[in-house]
C-alpha positions, 0 to 999 in steps of 0.5 A, spaced: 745 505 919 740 501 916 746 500 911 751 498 916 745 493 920 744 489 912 751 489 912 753 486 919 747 481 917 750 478 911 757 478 914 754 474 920 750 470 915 756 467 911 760 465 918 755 461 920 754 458 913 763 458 914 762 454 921 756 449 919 760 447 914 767 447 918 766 439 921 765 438 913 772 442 911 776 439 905 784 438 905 783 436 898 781 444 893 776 443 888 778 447 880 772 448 876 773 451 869 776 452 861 777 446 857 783 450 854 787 451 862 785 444 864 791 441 863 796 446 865 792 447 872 791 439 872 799 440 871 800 444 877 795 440 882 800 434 880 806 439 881 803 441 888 802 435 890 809 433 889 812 437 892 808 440 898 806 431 900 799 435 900 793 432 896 793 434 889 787 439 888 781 436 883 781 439 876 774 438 873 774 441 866 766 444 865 768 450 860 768 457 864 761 459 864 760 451 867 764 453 871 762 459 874 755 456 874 758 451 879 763 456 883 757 461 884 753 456 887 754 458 894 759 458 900 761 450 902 765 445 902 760 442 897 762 448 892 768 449 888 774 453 891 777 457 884 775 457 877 780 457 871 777 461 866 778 463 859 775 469 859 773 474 865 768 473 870 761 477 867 756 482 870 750 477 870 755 472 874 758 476 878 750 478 881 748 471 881 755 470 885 753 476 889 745 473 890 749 466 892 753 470 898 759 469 894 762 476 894 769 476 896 772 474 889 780 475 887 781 474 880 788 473 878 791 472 871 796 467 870 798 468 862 795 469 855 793 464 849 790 465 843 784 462 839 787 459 833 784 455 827 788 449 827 789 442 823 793 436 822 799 436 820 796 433 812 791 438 813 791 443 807 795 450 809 790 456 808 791 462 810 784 466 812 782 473 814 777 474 818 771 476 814 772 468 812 773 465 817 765 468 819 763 466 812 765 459 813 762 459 821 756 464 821 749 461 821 746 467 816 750 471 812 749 477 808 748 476 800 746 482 796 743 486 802 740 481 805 742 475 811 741 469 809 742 461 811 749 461 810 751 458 802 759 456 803 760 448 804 766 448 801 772 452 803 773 454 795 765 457 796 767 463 800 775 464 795 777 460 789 784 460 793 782 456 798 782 448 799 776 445 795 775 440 800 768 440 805 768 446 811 768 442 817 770 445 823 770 441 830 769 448 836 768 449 843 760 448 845 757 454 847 759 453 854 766 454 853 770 460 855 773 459 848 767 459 844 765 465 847 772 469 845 772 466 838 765 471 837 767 476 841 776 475 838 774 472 831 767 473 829 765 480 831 772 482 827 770 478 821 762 480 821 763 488 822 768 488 814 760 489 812 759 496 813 751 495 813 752 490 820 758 494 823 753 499 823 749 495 827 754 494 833 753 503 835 745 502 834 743 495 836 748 491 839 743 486 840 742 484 833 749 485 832 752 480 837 746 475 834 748 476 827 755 476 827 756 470 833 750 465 832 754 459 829 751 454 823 747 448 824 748 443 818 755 440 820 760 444 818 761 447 825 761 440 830 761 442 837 766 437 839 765 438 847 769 440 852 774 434 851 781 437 847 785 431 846 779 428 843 778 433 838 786 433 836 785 426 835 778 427 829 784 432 826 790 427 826 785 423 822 781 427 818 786 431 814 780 434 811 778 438 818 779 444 822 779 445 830 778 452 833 782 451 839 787 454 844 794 456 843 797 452 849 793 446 844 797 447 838 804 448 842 803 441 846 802 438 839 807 441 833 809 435 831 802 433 829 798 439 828 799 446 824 795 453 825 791 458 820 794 465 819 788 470 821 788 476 817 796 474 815 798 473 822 801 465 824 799 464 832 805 464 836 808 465 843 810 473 840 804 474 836 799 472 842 803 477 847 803 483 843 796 482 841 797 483 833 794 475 832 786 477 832 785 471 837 789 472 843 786 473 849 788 472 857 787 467 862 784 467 868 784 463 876 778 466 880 778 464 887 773 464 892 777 468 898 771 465 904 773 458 903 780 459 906 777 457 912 774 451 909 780 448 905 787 450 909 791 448 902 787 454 898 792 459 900 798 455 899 796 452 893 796 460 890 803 461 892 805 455 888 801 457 882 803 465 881 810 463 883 816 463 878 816 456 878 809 455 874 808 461 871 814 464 870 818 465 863 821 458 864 816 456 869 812 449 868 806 452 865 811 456 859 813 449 858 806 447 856 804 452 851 802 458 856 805 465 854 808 468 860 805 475 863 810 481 861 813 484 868 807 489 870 802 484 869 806 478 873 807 484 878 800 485 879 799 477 879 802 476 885 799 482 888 792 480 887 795 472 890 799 476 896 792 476 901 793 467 900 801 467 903 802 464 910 794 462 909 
């Protein structure tokens, strides 16, 4: 009983909260989120509002984990509606969400990208595993037993074989999704190829996550925000730098740009499907269901993002740089959107 009452009250302290803010109810949707989906969802937003004569949803590229500090904030029109994310929502943000009354969440996945290693045209080709790449970006390494400052400025410092030019490497900052998969896709990988830390992952995972995923500090690695396009223009003028960046990235730029193999494996649209490239990973949209009743284009503008149209094999979004889901998967996409049709 006492269960049933607690719920009742939350759920009739989240319409009242729905009801004040009905007079404040928004046509236009506001997106929150990954640097790297940004300008696929900004591309969809402009489709929709193309199409449909409706306002064309805002697009704030914050990074996923800005973005769910935002979309958790609470219920209201002053509080985003979905956010685009490059990795899954945590267990800590979902309480925080949870504590903020935002409790009825859909997640949708629209597609799959890759964390690549990439660099200009002019850039010299390299061929990494993932043992070096941890070796290039890890704040400590391991040298004779013991964790260290890491010793590499050159790329030739961690294996004669590669380019004899300075390590620098424009990443994502730690609020990105994308930095956050980079350890857990790349880092980690690379870091559990020395036995004596890979035993750590079992016993203390902890230290083994601070170990492997705490990035240096001394300009080789620049966290260049959450602005792709600026980072791909450093690239296109300093032959002698790297990015860590999404596939869609590397895609929209070809003619310009040149990924890293890791650990003998190119990133392409194959290669990120089927998982056999290190650093392929899913992407998300998380929808804040309650606020169908403060912005009436919410459930419209779903339908249009799950929809053949968009992120179908020959949908707008693959056109851009996203590799579609395989059937199953788009299958259960559109259920997971089914609830928004007709809303």
């Amino acid at each position: 009983m006492r269960r049933l009452i607690a719920t009742t009250a939350i759920a009739a302290s989240i319409s009242m909260m729905l009801a004040a803010n009905t007079a404040q109810a928004r046509d236009q949707i506001r997106i929150v989120g990954s640097s790297t989906i940004f300008p696929l969802t900004t591309k969809v937003a402009e489709y929709f509002g193309k199409t449909t004569g409706e306002p064309a949803p805002v697009v704030e590229s914050t990074g996923s984990g800005g973005g769910f500090k935002l979309f958790c904030g609470g219920i209201g029109a002053e509080y985003p509606d979905i956010v685009d994310a490059s990795r899954q929502i945590t267990g800590s943000e979902t309480a925080i969400c949870a504590a903020n009354s935002v409790r009825n969440i859909s997640e949708i996945k629209i597609g799959y990208d890759g964390i690549v290693l990439m660099g200009g045209r002019n850039a010299p080709t390299m061929s990494l595993t993932a043992r070096q790449l941890y070796l290039a970006l890890a704040r400590t390494v391991p040298v004779q037993g013991a964790s260290v400052p890491n010793p590499n400025v050159k790329w030739s410092d961690i294996d004669a074989d590669l380019p004899d030019i300075p390590i620098r490497v424009y990443g994502p900052p730690p609020t990105s999704g994308t930095r956050d998969l980079m350890g857990q896709l790349l880092m980690d990988k690379g870091c559990a190829t020395f036995s004596d830390i890979a035993s750590l992952e079992a016993s203390d995972p902890e230290s083994f996550r601070l170990l492997c995923r705490t990035i240096r500090e001394d300009g080789a690695y620049i966290a260049a925000g959450e602005n792709d396009r600026l980072v791909i223009s450093k690239l296109e003028k300093d032959p002698k730098s790297y990015g860590i960046m999404g596939f869609n990235n590397l895609d929209r730029n070809r003619d310009t740009m040149q990924g890293v193999s890791i650990n003998g494996v190119a990133p392409d649209y194959d290669t990120i499907l089927d998982g056999s490239y290190p650093g392929s990973r899913a992407l998300y949209l998380y929808v804040k269901d309650d606020h169908q009743q403060l912005v009436r284009t919410l459930g419209s503008f779903i339908s249009t993002y799950t929809s053949d149209t968009v992120i179908g094999e020959e949908g707008l979004l693959a056109e851009n740089g996203l590799v579609p889901l395989p059937d199953d998967e788009r299958a259960e996409a559109l259920a997971g959107a089914k609830k928004f049709v007709g809303n």
